[in-house]
C-alpha positions in Angstrom: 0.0 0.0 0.0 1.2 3.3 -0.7 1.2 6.1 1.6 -0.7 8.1 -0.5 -4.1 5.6 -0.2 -6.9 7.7 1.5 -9.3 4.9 1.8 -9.5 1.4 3.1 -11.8 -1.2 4.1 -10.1 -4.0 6.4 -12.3 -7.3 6.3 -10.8 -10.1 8.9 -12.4 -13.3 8.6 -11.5 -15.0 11.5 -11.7 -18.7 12.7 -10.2 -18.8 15.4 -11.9 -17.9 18.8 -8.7 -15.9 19.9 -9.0 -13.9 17.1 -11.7 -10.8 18.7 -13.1 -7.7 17.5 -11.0 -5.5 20.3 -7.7 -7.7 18.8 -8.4 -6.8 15.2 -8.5 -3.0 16.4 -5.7 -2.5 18.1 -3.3 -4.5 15.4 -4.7 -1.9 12.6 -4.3 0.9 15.2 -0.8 0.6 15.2 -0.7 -0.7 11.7 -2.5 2.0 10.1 -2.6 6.1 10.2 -6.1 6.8 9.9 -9.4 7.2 11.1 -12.1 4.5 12.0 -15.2 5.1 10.3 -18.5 2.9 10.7 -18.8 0.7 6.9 -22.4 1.3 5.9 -24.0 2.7 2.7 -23.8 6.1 3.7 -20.3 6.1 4.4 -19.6 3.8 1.1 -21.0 6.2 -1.0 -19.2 8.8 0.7 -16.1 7.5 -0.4 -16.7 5.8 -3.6 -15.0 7.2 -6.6 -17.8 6.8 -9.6 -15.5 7.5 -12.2 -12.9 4.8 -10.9 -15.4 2.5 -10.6 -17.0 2.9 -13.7 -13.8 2.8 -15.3 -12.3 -0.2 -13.9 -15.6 -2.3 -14.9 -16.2 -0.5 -17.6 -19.8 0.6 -17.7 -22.0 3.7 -17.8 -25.3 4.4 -16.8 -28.0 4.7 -19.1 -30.3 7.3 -20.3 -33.1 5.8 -17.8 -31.0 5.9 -14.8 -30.2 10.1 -15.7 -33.9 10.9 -16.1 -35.0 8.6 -12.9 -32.0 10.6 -11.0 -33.8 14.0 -12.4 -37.0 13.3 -11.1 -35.9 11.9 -8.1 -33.3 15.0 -7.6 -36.5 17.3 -6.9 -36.8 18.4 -3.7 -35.5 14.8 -2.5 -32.1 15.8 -1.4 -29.4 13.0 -2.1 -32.1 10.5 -3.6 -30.1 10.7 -7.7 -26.8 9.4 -5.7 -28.4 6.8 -4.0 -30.4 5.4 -7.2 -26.7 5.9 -9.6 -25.2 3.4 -6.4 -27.9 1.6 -6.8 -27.9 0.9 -10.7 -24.0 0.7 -10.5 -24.6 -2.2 -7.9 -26.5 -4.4 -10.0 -24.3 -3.6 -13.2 -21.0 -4.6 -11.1 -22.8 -7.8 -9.8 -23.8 -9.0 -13.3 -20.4 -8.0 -14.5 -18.4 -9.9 -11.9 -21.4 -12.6 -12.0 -20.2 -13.2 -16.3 -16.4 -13.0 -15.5 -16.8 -15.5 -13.1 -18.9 -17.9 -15.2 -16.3 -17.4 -17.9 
């Protein structure tokens, strides 16, 4: 990892029963400059690059998706973000859903 990396998401699987949530943290405290921040959509979205993502799997949204994100974007704050993450959701998952049968 460079130092230059902003973001991270840290996912332990662990199987052993030593292995517990307060252990995890402290490792990555002293492994890691940063910030703890909760992992939910909010946050996600927060920190998602669009054009990164759009570029690395090599999709766009479609013509539907901007006009739903229009009518949506009317008086409903944030609502055209959410629906784009959304849409870009499913597209990744069918995407990664062919490569994988391939």
């Amino acid at each position: 990892m460079q130092e230059s990396t902003t973001n991270i998401v840290v996912l332990k699987v662990a199987t052993a029963s030593e292995i517990t949530l307060e252990r995890v943290k402290q490792h990555l405290a002293t492994s890691i400059e940063g910030q703890e921040a909760t992992f939910d959509d909010h946050t996600l979205q927060e920190l998602t690059d669009m054009a990164c993502v759009k570029k690395i799997y090599k999709f766009s949204l479609d013509n539907s998706v901007k006009l739903s994100n229009k009518r949506q974007n009317i008086g409903n704050g944030n609502k055209s973000a959410t629906t784009e993450m959304q849409h870009a959701e499913r597209q990744i998952l069918g995407i990664m859903a062919l490569r994988g049968a391939t």
